[in-house]
C-alpha positions in Angstrom: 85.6 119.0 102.3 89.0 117.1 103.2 90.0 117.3 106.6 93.6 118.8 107.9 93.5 120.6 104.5 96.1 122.9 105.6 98.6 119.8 106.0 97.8 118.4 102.9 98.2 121.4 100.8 101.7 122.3 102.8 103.1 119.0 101.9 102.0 119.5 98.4 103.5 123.1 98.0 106.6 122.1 99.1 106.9 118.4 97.6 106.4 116.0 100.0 104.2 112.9 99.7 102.3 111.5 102.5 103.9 108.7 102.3 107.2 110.6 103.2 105.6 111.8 106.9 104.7 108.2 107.3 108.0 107.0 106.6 109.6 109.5 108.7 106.6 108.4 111.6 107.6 104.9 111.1 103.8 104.1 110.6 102.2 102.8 107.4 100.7 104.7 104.3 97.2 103.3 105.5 98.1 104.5 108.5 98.6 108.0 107.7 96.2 108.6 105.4 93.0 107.3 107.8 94.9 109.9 110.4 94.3 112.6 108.3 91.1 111.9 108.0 89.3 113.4 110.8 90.8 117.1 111.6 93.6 116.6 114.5 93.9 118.7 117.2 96.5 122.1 116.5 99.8 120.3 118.8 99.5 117.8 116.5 99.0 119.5 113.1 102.4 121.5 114.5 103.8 118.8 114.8 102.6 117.2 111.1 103.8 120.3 110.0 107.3 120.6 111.0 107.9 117.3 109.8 106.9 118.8 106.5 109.5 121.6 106.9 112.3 119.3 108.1 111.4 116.6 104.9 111.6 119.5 102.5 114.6 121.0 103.9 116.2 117.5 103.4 115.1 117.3 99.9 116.7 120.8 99.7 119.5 120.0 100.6 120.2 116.8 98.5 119.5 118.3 95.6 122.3 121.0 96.3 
């Protein structure tokens, strides 16, 4: 089973690629992807997943 599952299937749901969070991180694709794979502690994931929310909002709002 993937780890930070809950991250990955958020982004998904709401269209954001990985390499998005990266982007918006300032750190590589590489990068990102080997973070996600060993589980992160739950300040962190909070913190992976407001990025999410704050990506998708932008995305939101561009296309309106």
């Amino acid at each position: 089973m993937l780890a930070n599952t809950d991250i990955r299937t958020t982004a998904k749901e709401k269209g954001v690629r990985l390499w998005e969070i990266a982007e918006h991180l300032r750190i590589s694709d590489p990068t990102m992807t080997r973070k996600l794979r060993r589980e992160l502690p739950e300040r962190e994931k909070k913190y992976f997943l407001n990025i999410i929310d704050k990506i998708a909002a932008e995305k939101k709002n561009a296309a309106d």
